[in-house]
C-alpha positions as CSV (number, residue, x, y, z in Angstrom):
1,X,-25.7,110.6,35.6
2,X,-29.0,109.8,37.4
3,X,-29.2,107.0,34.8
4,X,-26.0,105.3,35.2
5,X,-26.3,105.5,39.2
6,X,-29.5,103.5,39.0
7,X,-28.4,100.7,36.3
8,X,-25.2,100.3,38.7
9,X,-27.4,100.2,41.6
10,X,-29.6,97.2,39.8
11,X,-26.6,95.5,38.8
12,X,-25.0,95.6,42.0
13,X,-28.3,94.0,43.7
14,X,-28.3,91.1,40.9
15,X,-24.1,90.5,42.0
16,X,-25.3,90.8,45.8
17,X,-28.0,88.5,45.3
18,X,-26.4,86.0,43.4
19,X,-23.4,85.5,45.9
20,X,-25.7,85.4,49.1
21,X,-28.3,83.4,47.2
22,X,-26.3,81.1,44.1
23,X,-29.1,79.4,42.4
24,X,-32.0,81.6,43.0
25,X,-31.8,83.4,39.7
26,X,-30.9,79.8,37.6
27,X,-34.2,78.7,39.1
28,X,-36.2,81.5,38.5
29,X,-34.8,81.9,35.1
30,X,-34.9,78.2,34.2
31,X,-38.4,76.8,32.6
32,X,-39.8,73.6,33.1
33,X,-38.6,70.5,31.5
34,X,-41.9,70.1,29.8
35,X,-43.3,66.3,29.2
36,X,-46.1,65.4,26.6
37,X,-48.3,62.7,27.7
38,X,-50.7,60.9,25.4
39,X,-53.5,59.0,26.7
40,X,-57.6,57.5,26.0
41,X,-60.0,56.6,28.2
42,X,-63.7,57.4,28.5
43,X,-64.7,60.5,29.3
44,X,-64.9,60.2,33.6
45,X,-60.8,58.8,32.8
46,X,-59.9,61.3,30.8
47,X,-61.1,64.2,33.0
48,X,-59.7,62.4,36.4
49,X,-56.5,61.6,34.6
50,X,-56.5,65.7,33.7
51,X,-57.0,66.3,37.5
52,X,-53.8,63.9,38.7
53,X,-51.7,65.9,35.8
54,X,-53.0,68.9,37.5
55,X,-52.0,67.9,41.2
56,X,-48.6,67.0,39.8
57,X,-48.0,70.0,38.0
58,X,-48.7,71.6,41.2
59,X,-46.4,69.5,43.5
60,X,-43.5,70.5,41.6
61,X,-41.6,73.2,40.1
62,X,-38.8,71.0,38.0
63,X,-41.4,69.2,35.4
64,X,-44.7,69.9,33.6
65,X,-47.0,67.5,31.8
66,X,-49.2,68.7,28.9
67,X,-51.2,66.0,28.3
68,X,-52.8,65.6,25.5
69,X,-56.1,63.2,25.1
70,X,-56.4,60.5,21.9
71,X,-59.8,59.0,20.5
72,X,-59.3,55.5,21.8
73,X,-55.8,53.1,22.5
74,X,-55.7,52.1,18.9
75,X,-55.5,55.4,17.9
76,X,-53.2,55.7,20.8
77,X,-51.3,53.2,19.5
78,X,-51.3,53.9,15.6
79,X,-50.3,57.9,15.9
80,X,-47.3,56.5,18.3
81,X,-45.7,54.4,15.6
82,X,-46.3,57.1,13.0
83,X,-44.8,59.6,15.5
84,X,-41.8,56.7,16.4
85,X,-41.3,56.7,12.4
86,X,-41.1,60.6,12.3
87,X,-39.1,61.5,15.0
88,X,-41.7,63.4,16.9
89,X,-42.9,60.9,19.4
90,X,-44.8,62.0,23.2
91,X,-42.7,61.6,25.7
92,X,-44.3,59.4,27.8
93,X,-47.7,57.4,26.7
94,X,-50.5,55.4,28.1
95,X,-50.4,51.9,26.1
96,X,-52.4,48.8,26.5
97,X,-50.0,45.9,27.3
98,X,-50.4,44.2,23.5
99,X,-49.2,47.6,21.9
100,X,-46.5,48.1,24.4
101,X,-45.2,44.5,24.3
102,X,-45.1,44.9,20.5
103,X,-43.1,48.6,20.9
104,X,-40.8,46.4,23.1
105,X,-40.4,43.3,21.0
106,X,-39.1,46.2,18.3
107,X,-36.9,48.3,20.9
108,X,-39.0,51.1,20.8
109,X,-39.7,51.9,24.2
110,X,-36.9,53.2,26.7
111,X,-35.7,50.6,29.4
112,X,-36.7,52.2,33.1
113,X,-34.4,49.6,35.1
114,X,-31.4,52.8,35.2
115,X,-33.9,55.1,36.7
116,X,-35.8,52.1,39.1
117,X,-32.3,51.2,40.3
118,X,-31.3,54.4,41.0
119,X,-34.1,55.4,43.2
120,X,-34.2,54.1,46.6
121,X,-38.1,55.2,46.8
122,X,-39.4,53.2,44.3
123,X,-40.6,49.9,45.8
124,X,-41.4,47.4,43.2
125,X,-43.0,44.5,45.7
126,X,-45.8,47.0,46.3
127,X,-46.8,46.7,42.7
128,X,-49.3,44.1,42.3
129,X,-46.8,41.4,40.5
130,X,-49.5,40.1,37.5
131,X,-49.3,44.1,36.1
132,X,-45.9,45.0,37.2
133,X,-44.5,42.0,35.6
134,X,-46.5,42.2,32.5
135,X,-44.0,45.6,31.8
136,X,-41.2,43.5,31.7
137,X,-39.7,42.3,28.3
138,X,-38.7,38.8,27.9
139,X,-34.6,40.3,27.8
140,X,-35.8,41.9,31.2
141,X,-36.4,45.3,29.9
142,X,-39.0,46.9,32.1
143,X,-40.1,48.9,29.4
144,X,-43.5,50.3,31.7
145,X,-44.8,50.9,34.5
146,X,-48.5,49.8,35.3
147,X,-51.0,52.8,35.9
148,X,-54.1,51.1,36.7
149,X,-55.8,47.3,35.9
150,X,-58.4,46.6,34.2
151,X,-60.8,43.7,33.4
152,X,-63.9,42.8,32.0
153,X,-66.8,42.2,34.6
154,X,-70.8,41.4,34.4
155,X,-72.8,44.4,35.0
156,X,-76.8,43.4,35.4
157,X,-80.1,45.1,35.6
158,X,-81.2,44.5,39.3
159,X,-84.9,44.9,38.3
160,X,-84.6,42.9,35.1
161,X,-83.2,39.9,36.8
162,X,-85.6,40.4,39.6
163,X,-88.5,40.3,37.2
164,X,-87.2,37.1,35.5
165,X,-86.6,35.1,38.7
166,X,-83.0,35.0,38.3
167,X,-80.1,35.0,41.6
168,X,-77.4,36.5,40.3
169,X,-75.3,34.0,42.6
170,X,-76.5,30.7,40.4
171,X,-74.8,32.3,36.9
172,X,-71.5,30.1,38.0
173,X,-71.1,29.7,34.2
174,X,-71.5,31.0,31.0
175,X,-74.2,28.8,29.8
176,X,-75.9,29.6,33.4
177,X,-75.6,33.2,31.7
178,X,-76.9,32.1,28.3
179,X,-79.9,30.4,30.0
180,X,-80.6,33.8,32.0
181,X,-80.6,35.9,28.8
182,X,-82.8,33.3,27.3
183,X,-85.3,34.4,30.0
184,X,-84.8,38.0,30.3
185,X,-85.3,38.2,26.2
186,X,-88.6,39.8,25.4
187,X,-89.7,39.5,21.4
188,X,-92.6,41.3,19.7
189,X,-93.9,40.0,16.6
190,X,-90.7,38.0,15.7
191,X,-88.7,41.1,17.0
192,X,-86.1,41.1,19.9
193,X,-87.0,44.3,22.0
194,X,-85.5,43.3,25.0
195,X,-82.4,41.3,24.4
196,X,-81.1,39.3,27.5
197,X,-77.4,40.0,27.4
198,X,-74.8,42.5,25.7
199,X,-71.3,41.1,25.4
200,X,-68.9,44.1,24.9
201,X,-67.9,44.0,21.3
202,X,-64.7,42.6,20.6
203,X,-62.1,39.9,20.5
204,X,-61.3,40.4,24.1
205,X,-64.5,39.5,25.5
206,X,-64.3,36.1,23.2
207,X,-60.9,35.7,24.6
208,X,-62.2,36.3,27.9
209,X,-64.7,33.6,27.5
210,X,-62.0,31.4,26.1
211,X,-59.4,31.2,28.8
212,X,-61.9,30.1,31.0
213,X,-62.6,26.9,28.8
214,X,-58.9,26.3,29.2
215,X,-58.2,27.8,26.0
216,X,-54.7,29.7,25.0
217,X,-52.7,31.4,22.0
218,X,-49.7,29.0,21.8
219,X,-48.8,25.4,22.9
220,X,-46.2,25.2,25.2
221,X,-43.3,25.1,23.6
222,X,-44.6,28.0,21.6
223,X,-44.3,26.2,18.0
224,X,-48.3,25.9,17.4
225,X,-50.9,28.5,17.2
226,X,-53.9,26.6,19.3
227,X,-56.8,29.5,18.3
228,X,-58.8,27.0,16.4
229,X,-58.8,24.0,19.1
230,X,-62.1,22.8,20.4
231,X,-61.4,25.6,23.6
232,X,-61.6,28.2,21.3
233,X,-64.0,26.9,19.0
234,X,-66.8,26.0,21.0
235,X,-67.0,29.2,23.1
236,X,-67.2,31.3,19.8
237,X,-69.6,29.4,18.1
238,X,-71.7,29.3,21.0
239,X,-71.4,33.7,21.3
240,X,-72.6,33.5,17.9
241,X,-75.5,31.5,18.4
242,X,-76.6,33.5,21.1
243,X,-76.1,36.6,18.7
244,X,-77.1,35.5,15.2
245,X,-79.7,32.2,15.6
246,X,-81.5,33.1,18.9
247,X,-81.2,36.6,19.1
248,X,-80.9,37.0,22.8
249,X,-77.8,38.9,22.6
250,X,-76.3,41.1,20.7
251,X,-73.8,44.0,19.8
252,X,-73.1,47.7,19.3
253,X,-69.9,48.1,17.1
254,X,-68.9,50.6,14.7
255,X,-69.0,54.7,15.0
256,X,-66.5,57.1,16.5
257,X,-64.6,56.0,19.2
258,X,-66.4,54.9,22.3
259,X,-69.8,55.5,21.1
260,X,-70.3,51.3,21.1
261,X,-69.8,51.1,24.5
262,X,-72.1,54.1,25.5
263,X,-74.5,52.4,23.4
264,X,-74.0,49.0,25.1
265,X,-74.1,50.5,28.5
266,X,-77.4,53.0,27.8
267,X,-79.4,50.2,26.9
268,X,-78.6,48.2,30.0
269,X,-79.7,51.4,32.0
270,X,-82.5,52.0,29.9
271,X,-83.5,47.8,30.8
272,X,-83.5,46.9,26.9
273,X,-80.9,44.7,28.0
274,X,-80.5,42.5,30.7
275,X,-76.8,43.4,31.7
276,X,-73.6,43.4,29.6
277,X,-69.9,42.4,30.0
278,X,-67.8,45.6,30.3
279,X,-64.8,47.2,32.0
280,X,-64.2,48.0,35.6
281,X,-63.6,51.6,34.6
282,X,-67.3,52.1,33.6
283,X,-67.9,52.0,37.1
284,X,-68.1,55.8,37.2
285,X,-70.7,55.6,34.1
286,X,-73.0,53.5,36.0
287,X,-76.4,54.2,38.4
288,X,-75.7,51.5,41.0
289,X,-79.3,51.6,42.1
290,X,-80.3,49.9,38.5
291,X,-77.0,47.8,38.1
292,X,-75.0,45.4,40.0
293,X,-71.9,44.0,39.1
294,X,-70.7,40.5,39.8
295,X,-67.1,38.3,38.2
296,X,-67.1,36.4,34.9
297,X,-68.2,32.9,35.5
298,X,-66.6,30.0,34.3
299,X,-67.2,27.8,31.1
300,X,-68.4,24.8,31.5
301,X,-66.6,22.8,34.7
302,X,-63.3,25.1,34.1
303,X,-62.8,28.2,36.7
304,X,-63.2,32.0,35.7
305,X,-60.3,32.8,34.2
306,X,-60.4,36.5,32.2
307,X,-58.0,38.7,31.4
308,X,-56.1,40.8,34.1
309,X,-54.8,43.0,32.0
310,X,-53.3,46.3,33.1
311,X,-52.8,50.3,31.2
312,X,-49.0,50.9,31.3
313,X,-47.0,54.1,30.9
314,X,-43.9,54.1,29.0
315,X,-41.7,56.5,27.4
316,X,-40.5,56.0,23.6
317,X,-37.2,55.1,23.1
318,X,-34.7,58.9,21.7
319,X,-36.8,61.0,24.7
320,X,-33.5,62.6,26.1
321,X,-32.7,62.1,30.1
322,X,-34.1,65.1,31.0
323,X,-37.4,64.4,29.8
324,X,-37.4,61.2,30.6
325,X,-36.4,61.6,34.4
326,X,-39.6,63.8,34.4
327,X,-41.6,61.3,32.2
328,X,-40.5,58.5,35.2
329,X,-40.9,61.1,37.9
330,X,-44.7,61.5,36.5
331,X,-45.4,57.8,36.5
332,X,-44.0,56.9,40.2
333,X,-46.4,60.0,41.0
334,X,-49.4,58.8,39.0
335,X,-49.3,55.4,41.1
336,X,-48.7,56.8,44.7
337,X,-51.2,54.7,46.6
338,X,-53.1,57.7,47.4
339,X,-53.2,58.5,43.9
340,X,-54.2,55.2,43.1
341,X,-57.3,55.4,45.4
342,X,-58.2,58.9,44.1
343,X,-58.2,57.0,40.5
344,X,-60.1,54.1,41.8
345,X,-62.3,55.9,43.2
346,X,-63.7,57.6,40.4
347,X,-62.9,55.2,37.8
348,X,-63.2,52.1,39.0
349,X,-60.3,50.7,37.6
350,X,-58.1,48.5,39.5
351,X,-55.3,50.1,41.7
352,X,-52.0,48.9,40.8
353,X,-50.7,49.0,44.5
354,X,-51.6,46.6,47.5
355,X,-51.2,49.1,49.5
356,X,-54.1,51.5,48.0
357,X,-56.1,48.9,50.0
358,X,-55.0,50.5,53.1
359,X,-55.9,54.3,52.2
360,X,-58.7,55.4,54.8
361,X,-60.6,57.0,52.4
362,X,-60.4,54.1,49.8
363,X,-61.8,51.3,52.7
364,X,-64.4,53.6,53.5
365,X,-65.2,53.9,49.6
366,X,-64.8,50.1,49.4
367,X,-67.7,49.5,52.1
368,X,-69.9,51.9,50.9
369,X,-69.2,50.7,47.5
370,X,-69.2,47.4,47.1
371,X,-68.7,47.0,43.3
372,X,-65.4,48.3,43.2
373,X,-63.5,45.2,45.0
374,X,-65.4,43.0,42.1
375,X,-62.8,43.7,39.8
376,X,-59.9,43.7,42.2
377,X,-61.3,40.2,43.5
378,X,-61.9,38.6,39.7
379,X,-58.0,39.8,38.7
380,X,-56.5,37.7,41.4
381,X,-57.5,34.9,39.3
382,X,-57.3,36.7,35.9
383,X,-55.0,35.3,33.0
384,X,-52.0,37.2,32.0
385,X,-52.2,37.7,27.9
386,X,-49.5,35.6,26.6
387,X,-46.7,37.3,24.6
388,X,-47.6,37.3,20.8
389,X,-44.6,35.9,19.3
390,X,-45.9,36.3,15.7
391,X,-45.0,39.9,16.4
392,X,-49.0,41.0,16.3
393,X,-50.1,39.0,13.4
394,X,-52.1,36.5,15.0
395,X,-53.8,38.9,17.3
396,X,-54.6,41.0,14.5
397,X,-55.7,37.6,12.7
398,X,-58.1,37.0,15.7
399,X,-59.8,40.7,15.4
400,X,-61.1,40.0,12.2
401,X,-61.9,36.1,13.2
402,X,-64.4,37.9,15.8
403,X,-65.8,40.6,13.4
404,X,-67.0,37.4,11.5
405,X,-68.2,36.0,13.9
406,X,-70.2,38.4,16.0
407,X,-70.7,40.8,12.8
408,X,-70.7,38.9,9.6
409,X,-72.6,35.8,11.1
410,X,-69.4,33.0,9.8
411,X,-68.9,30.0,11.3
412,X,-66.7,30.0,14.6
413,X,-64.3,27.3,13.2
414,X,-64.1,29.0,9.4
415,X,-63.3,32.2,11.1
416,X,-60.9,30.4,13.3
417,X,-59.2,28.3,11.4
418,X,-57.8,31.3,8.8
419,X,-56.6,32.9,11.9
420,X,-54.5,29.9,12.8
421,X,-53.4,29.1,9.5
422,X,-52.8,33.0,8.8
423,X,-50.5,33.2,12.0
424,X,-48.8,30.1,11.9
425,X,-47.6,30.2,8.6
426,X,-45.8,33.3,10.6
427,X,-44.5,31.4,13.6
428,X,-43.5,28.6,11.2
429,X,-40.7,31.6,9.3
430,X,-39.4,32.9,12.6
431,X,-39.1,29.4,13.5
432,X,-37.2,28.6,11.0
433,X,-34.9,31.5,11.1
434,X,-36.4,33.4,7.8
């Protein structure tokens, strides 16, 4: 008897409780929605991006993101399609914009226009426009949302440039820079032991380079592939001179994921090298009392003109509404403004927000920091990547053009001029309607 009066004591409490208090036990019963996040970055991003999962976690009860951390974006990129294909993809992912504007050229990323037009918070002219824009699909699918910007700047040794009588503020060009590392380069015995300048390995630096000579992908109408034009050819042969025949550059590549870079930026800091061209977001990486950072110069007569480029978060297309109002719900959190200064901060990637420049704590950062508004000042005048209609092919084309070149020691316009023909044989077939 004892036993029964107690169970219908309990189950009259849960009947009271649930008519004076409907919902309480649907919440406390009710898990979660949990979203999977995939992401890279070097390892100051990674942990910081860890820390912004955390503080969201914490700010709400209704979603919770277990991120999980990748090798690098092309791995990023490669175990996304393979998920896509298997039906197992994250549900929200940190893509450069060339893999998420090939996911979107293929319909594989969910449109976020429903859940942008639906919420009366989200204020899209606070976005800067060069990243926000680059999320947008050419059918107007806004297939991401920007999480930070990024772009390559010049990062010098203050005591090797001292030593070889060089003002930073007369490198207005890149042959102003090629002159520099000329100087800076120390040999022994037919040896380079100090080499006078390390471009970041990879096509994007050459691209970089490129776009300011006036160079770009496609003519205007978008029927010819222009990589092997005079633009493009003279700016990479000239990298691999300064690489292969007088030796005062060079590169790391190869190894596991970022350990190039590391070794690019170690021997700047060690002053084996006289600077190197690398991202904003190895700001955090860097002792500011033996580097300075300062924009890309031009080429030639022709303006600076690098890459603005921008890390985007989208969600693949099949993640169902639930998730993905949590996935969206993650991504408006991720680029609050004071989020975005927090990120900045310890990154030194560029907010995607004008008003992060507002934040107290980011202006007094700013001061005491100058370096960070170097990348924020160079993207104002930054290129925007143009679309790659050949559906990735002649970006693809161009990785192995600079692998030649800055690896294999082949001629800028051999190298070249197979990537052109490669990819416009391509554009040629869609073209024509095949």
């Amino acid at each position: 008897m004892k036993t029964r009066t107690y169970l219908q004591r309990f189950l009259a409490l849960i009947l009271m409780t649930s008519l004076l208090f409907p919902g309480m036990l649907a919440r406390a019963e009710a898990s979660p929605i949990s979203v999977e996040l995939w992401f890279a970055g070097g390892k100051t991003a990674v942990d910081v991006l860890r820390e912004i999962v955390d503080r969201f976690n914490q700010s709400q009860s209704e979603y919770h993101v277990n991120a999980l951390s990748q090798a690098d974006y092309d791995e990023t990129y490669q175990k996304l399609q393979a998920a896509i294909a298997g039906g197992n993809a994250p549900d929200v992912v940190l893509l450069n914009n060339i893999a998420g504007l090939s996911l979107a050229s293929k319909g594989l990323l969910a449109d976020l226009n429903p859940l942008i037009d639906a919420d009366p918070s989200f204020d899209r002219t606070d976005y800067i426009e060069t990243f926000f824009d680059a999320g947008c699909f050419i059918d107007g699918t806004q297939f991401s949302i920007p999480a930070y910007g990024t772009t390559q700047v010049l990062y010098y040794n203050i005591e090797l440039f001292e030593h070889a009588g060089i003002d930073p503020a007369s490198i207005r060009t890149w042959q102003d820079l090629g002159e520099a590392a000329r100087n800076i380069t120390v040999k022994e015995n037919g040896e380079t032991v100090v080499y006078g300048w390390e471009p970041m390995y990879g096509v994007a630096n050459l691209m970089d380079a490129v776009f300011s000579n006036g160079g770009k992908l496609f003519s205007d109408d978008m029927s010819t592939v222009l990589v092997n034009t005079p633009e493009w050819v003279e700016v990479w042969e000239q990298f691999r001179i300064w690489l292969h025949e007088e030796q005062t550059m060079r590169i790391h590549f190869g190894g596991q994921g970022w350990a190039y870079w590391y070794q690019t930026i170690d021997d700047v800091l060690r002053s084996v090298a006289g600077g190197y061209t690398g991202s904003s977001g190895d700001q955090a990486d860097l002792d500011f009392s033996i580097v300075a950072a300062m924009e890309q110069p031009g080429w030639g007569s022709n303006p600076s003109a690098p890459m603005a480029d921008a890390l985007h978060l989208g969600s693949p297309v099949g993640t169902d509404a639930d998730t993905l109002a949590g996935a969206y719900e993650f991504m408006k959190f991720f680029t609050d403004p004071e989020q975005q200064a927090y990120w900045s901060m310890n990154t030194g990637y560029v907010a995607v927000r004008k008003s992060t420049l507002e934040i107290p704590a980011f202006k007094a950062f700013a001061e005491a920091h100058p370096q960070v508004l170097v990348p924020i000042q160079q993207s104002m005048h930054g290129t925007v990547l143009q679309l790659d209609i050949t559906g990735g092919v002649l970006l693809n084309a161009l990785v192995i053009a600079a692998d030649q070149v800055e690896i294999e020691n082949i001629p800028a316009q051999v190298a070249l001029d197979q990537a052109a023909a490669e990819a416009q044989m391509v554009l040629d077939a869609i073209i024509a309607g095949e």
